[in-house]
C-alpha positions, -999 to 999 in steps of 0.1 A, spaced: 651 406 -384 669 439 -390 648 469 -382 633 478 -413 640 514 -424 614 533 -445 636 528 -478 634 493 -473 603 489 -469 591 511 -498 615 488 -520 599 455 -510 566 474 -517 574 480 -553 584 443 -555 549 430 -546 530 457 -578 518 435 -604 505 461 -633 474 441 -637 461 442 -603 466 479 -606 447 483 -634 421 459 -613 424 480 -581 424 516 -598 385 504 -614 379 506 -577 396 536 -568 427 519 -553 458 532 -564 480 501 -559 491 470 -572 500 446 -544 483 414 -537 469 420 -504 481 387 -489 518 394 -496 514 428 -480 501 409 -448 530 388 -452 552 418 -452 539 433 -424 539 403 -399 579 400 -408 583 437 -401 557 434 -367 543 464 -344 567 495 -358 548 527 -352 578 553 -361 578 530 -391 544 533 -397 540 574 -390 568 578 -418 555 555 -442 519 572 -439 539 607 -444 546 592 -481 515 596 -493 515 567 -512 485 541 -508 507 509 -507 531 526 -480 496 538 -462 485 500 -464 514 489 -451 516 514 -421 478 507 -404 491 471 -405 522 477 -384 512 507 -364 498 509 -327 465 524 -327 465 538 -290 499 563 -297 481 584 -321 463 614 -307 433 627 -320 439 656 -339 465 630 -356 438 608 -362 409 634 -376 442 649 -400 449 607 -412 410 603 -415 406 629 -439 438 621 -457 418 584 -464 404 588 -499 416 557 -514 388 532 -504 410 509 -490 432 529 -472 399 545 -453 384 510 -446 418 500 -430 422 527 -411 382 528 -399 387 491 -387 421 486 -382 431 521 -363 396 542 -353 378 510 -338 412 500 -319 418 535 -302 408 540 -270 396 575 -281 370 560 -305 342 570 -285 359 608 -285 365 608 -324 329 594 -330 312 621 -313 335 645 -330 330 630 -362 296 623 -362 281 658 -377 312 666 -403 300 680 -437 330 659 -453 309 621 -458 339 602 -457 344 617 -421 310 614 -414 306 576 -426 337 566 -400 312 583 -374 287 562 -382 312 532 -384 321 538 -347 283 543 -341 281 507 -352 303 492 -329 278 508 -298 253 493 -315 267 460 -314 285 462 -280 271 485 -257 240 512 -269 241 526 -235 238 564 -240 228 560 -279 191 572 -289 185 544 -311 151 558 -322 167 596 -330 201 573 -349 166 558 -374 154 595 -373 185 606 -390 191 573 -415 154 578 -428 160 611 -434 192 614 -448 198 578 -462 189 578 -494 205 607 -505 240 601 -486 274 604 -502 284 564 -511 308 557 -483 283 571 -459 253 554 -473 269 523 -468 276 530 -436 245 545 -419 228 515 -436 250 491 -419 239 506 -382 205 505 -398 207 466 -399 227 464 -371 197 480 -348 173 459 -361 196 426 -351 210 439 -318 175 456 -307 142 437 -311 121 466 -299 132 483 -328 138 454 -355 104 465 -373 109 496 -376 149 491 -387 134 468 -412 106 492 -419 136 520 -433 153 494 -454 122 482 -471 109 516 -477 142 536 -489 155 504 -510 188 513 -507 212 486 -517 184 463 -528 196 458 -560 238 454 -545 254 425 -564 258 399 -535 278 369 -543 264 335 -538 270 323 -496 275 363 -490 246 381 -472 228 410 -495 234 445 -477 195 455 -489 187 455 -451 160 442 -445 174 409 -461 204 417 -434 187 418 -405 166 386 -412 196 368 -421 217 375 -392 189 374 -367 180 338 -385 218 327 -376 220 338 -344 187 328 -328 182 294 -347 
């Protein structure tokens, strides 16, 4: 296809609002209207554009934002680039795209983690702890597992939303990954409580985690 030029693409973007998804999306914070599958559409017709992608982010608008971490290439942003497009990320959306879809993908995650990891602003914070999952997962070398619980038992409970979620999610994910340290992990969760009353839809796994960690664990050893 033609390259697409940012006119363009803003154009097809106002095709895809429907008024009553944004009315649906703004009860959750997200300024948009687009059905999320049509937007994936749009982006896999457009492909891998990153000067597309830096000017629809320099909109400003969420859709445009959506649009851009979908077509971008996570490795040709630098990092102050990426801690100034992190703290732009308050629609909830636009920051879990740009956590998973752009801060995981860079090859300076590890970098922007450890620079991210103590900010005062929680939304930068919780994509700290976000990266801090991944470790956990994939390689904890390095990591003080036992000073990461230190911290989440401390400061859990009374964290910022976005964060909470997040430090609980490496909470869970140590007491999966590391069984010296699953009864403890599960210890925390059971303890603080938080998220054990989180709506969780029936074949979904509850983020309460001690509920998480059994789960999982249950799955993957058999």
């Amino acid at each position: 296809m033609p390259e697409m030029t940012v006119d363009a693409a803003l154009a097809e973007l106002a095709a895809l609002e429907d008024p009553k998804m944004r009315a649906a999306n703004e009860k959750r914070g997200d300024d948009h209207g687009m059905n999320l599958s049509r937007l994936r559409a749009l982006a896999k017709r457009i492909k891998t554009d990153h000067a597309l992608a830096r000017e629809l982010w320099t909109t400003g608008d969420t859709g445009a934002r959506l649009l851009a971490l979908l077509i971008c290439t996570p490795k040709a942003f630098g990092d102050d680039e990426l801690d100034a497009m992190l703290r732009e990320t308050r629609a909830p959306k636009v920051n879990d795209w740009f956590v998973n879809y752009v801060a995981k993908k860079t090859p300076l995650a590890e970098e922007l983690r450890v620079r991210w990891f103590d900010d005062a602003d929680p939304t930068v914070a919780a994509a700290a702890w976000a990266l801090t999952t991944v470790r956990v997962q994939k390689d904890a070398t390095g990591l003080d597992l036992s000073h990461l619980l230190d911290l989440i038992e401390r400061d859990l409970t009374g964290a910022a939303p976005r964060l909470q979620w997040s430090m609980n999610e490496t909470l869970a994910n140590i007491g999966i990954f590391h069984l010296e340290l699953r009864a403890r992990a599960r210890d925390i969760g059971a303890r603080l409580r938080v998220l054990a009353d989180y709506p969780t839809a029936p074949g979904c796994t509850s983020p309460f985690a001690p509920i998480w960690i059994d789960e999982i664990v249950r799955r993957r050893e058999g």
